[in-house]
Every structure is written in structure tokens, then in C-alpha cells.
Backbone bond lengths (Angstrom), bond angles and torsions (degrees), N, CA, C in turn:
res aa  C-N    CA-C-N  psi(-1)  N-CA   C-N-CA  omega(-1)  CA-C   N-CA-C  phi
1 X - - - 1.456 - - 1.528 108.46 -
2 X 1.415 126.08 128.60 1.367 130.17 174.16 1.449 108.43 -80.22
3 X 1.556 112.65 130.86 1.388 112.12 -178.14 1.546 106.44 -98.31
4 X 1.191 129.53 38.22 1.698 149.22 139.75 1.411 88.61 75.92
5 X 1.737 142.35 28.31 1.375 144.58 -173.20 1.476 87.98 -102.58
6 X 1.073 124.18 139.88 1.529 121.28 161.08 1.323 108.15 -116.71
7 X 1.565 130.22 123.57 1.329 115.71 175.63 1.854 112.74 -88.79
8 X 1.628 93.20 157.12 1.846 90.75 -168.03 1.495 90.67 -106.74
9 X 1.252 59.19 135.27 1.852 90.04 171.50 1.695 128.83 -46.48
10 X 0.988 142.68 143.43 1.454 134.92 -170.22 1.768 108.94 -47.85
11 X 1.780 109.01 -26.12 1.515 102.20 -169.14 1.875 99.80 -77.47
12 X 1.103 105.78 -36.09 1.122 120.66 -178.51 1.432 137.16 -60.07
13 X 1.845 98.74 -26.78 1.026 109.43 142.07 1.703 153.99 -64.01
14 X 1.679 72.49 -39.38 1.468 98.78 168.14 1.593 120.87 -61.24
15 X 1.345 109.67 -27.39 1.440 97.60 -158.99 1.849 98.38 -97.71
16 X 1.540 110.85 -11.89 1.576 118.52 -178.35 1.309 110.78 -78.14
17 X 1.426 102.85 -11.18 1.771 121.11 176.46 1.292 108.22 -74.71
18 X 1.361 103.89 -49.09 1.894 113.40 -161.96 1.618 87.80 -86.41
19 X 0.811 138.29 28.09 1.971 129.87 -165.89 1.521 86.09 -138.03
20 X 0.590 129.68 -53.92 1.409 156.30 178.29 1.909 113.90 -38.20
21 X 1.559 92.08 -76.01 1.353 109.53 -178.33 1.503 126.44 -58.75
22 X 1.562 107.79 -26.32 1.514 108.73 166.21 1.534 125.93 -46.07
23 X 1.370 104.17 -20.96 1.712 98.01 -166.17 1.937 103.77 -101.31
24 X 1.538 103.48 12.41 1.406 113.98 -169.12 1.413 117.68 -98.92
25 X 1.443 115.70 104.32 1.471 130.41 -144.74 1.606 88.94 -67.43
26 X 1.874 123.72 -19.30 1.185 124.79 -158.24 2.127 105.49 -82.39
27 X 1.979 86.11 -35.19 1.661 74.53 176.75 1.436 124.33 -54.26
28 X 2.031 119.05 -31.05 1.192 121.89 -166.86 1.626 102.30 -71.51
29 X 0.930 125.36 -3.42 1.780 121.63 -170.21 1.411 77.18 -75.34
30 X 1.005 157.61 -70.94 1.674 141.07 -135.04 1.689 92.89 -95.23
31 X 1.083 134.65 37.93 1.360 132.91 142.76 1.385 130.51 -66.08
32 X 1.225 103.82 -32.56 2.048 111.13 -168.00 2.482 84.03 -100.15
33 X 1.372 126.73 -64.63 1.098 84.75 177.24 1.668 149.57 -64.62
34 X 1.980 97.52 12.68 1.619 100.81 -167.71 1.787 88.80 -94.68
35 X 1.534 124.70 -32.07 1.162 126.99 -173.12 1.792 99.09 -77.12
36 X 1.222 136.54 -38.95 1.655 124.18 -175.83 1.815 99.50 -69.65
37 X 1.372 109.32 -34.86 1.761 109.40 179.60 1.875 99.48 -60.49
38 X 1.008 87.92 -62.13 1.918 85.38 -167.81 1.461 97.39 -47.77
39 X 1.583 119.20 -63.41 1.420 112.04 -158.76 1.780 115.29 -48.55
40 X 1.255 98.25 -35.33 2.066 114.46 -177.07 1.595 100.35 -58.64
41 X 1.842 104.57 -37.76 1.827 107.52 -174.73 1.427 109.00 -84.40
42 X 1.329 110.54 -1.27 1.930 105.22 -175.15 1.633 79.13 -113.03
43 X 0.693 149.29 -23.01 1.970 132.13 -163.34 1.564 87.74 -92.06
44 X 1.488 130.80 -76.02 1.395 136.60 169.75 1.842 104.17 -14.34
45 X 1.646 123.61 -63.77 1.197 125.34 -165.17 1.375 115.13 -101.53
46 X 1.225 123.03 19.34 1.742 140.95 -172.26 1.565 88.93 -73.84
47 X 1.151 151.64 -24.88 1.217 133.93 -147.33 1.556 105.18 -109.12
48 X 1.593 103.17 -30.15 1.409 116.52 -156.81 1.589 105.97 -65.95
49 X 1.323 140.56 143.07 1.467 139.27 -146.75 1.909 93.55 -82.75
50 X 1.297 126.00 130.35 1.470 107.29 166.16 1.571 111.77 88.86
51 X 1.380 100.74 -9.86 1.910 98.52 176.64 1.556 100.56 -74.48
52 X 1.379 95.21 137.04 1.830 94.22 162.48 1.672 106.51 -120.13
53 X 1.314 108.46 152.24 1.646 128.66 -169.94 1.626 92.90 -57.41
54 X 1.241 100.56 153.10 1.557 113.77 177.01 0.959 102.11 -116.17
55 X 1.645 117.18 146.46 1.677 116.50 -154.15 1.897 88.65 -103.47
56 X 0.839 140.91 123.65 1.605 134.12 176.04 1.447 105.69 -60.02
57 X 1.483 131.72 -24.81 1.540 119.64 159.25 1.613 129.31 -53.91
58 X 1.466 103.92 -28.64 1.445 109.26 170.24 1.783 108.78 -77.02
59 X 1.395 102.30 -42.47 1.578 94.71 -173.02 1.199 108.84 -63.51
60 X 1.952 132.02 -34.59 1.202 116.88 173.28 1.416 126.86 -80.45
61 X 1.124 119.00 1.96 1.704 127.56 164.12 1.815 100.19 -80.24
62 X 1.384 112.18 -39.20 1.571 98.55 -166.80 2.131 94.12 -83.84
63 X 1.343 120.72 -15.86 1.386 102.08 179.14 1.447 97.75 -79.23
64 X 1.581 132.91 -48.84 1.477 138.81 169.98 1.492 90.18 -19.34
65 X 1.562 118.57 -93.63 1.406 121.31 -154.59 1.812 114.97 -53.35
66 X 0.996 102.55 -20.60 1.828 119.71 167.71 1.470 105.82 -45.36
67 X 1.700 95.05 -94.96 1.740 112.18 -156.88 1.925 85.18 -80.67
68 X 1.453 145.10 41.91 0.881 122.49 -172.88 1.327 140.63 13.74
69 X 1.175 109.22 53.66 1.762 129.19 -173.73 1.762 116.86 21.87
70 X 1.360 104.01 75.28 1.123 140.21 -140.21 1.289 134.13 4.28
71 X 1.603 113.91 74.13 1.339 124.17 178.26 1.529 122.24 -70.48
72 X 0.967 155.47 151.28 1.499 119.50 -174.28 1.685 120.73 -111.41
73 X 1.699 101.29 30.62 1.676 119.40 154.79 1.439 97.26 -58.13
């Protein structure tokens, strides 16, 4: 007999995590060390011919989609 529970799948988890985490005053605490990391990686690579600046909003969307904004997979 099916007890009408469906369990979600790991993606599914994942993505109720990242939906989730926006409203978490705790994800914004790692805002000021993701912006001093980028700024140290754009001053360090400012010279190199063809480098373009990395915006620290992209790097914290690509760590978000990473550690799934802290799912605990």
C-alpha cells in the first residue's frame, strides 16, 4: 500500500535549499568576505592582458549553486 508521501529526490532537495536560503539574513554574512576575496583576485590579475574584473555577485551565485545554500549534501 502507498502511503501517498513521495520522497524528493536529492535535486529536489537541492533546489528547496537554494529557494529557501534567500530569505537567510545568515547567507548575507559571507558577502563582505566573498567581495575582499574577489577584490585581492581582480588587483592580483589587473595586469594580466584580456583579464576582466569579476563581479563578486556572480561568484556568490556560483558558491550559492555549489554548497547549495547550505543544504547539508
Amino acid at each position: 500500500m502507498a502511503s501517498g508521501i513521495t520522497e524528493q529526490s536529492g535535486f529536489e532537495r537541492w533546489q528547496k535549499g537554494l529557494a529557501a536560503a534567500q530569505d537567510h539574513a545568515e547567507w548575507h554574512g559571507w558577502d563582505a568576505d566573498i567581495q575582499l576575496t574577489v577584490e585581492a583576485y581582480n588587483c592580483h590579475l589587473a595586469g594580466t592582458s584580456d583579464y576582466r574584473q569579476l563581479d563578486w555577485r556572480l561568484v556568490k551565485a556560483m558558491l550559492w549553486v555549489e554548497t547549495g545554500a547550505g543544504s547539508s549534501e
